[in-house]
C-alpha positions, 0 to 999 in steps of 0.5 A: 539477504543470507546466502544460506536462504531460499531468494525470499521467506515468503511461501512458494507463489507468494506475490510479494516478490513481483512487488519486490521486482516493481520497486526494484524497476522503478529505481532503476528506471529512476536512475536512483542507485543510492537509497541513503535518502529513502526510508522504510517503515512497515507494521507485522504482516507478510508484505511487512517484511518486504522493506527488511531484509530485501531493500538495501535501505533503512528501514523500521519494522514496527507494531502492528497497524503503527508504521504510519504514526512511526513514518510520520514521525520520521518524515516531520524529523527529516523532511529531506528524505522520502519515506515510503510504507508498505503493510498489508489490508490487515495492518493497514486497514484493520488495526492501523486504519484511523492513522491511515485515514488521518494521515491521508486528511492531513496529505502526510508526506508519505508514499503508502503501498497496502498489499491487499491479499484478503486475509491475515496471512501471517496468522493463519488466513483469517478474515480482513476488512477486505475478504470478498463476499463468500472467501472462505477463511479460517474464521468463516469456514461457509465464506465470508458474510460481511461486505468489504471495506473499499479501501481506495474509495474511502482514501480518494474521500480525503485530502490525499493527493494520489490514490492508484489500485492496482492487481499483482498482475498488471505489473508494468501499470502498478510500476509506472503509479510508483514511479508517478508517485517518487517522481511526478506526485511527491507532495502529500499523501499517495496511495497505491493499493495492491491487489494480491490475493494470498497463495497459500490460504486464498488460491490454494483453498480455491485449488488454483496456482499462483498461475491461475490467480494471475490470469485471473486478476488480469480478466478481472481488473478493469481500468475505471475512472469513475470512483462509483464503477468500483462498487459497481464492479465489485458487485459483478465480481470484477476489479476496479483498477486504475488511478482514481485521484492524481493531484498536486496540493501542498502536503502537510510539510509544506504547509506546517512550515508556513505555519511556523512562519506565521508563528514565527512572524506573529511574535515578532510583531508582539 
């Protein structure tokens, strides 16, 4: 990072450094010191900028909505190395949404965190696919009218192995599901959402500090296990938070390899 800068570009309150701090604890907790086997990916977006310049590693800071299709090219290349996405509900769930889905129907190899702050916060605070019911926007002046795209309960809905949501706030829980997803999880597709409302175009419009949003989310967040209770707590206002999906199937590499085997024996034999 420059010296010459402020510690982050983000906006003053922005709840991307907590994400910053959570994978910086997770490494450390992981003893992992050296990041030469890790790489980034990320789309446009706020959270976008997270990975470079901010995460001593390689990284690629790609289209808008393509980091996944970029990522699963890397890993296919290099298998060896664990590659992790991060982007916002803008990037992920709008634009890049039919990779997101397809990646997690094939189990890709590939840890995804989705900052999901409700609203296009690079581009002035318009409305997401994940904009609660009544949020006023840029492009809703009155609140917005449509109903939400629950992004962890349509990811649990495919193959992927592990699916976690989380709110900004309750940070000792969102580092253990990334530490789960580097150590205990790490085959296929793990996906860990995290709840954090933009500062400048959510809690400011709503005259509430960065403060006032953490206790917020702190009452709102409400442990589930039951992917149905997050509609339900939806409804009431609140968040469902917790790890909805915890497996350990093969992931796309694995079983691509057998595919090539397979091929590979099949030729022989002709």
């Amino acid at each position: 990072m420059r010296e010459e800068t402020l510690p982050t570009d983000f906006c003053p309150g922005c709840f991307n450094g907590i994400l910053i701090n959570a994978l910086t604890k997770t490494f450390f907790e992981l003893g992992i010191a050296d990041l030469r086997n890790y790489v980034f990916v990320s789309g446009i977006g706020c959270s976008s900028w997270i990975p470079s310049p901010y995460i001593k590693a390689d990284s690629l800071h790609t289209l808008h909505g393509r980091a996944i299709p970029v990522a699963t090219g890397v890993k296919l290349a290099r298998p060896d190395l664990e590659v992790i996405v991060i982007g916002g509900d803008g990037d992920l769930a709008s634009i890049g949404l039919g990779h997101l889905i397809h990646a997690a129907r094939r189990n890709m190899d590939l840890l995804v965190i989705l900052v999901n702050n409700y609203v296009y916060g690079m581009t002035g605070g318009q409305m997401s696919p994940t904009t609660p019911i009544g949020l006023v926007t840029t492009t809703t002046p009155y609140g917005s009218f449509e109903l939400p795209i629950n992004i962890c309960k349509l990811i649990a809905s495919t193959n992927a192995n592990y699916v976690a949501r989380w709110t900004i706030a309750h940070f000792i829980n969102l580092k253990n599901s990334i530490k789960d997803a580097l150590s205990k999880y790490r085959r296929g597709f793990r996906f860990i959402e995290v709840v954090a409302p933009c500062v400048t175009y959510v809690a400011r419009r709503l005259g509430k500090s960065a403060g006032n949003i953490i206790k917020e989310l702190l009452k709102l967040g409400i442990k589930i296990k039951d992917l149905n209770d997050l509609d339900k707590y939806s409804r009431e206002g609140k968040i469902g938070i917790g790890i909805l999906k915890a497996e350990d199937k093969p992931g796309y590499v694995e079983l691509y390899r057998e595919y090539v085997k397979r091929g590979d024996s099949c030729e022989r034999t002709t």
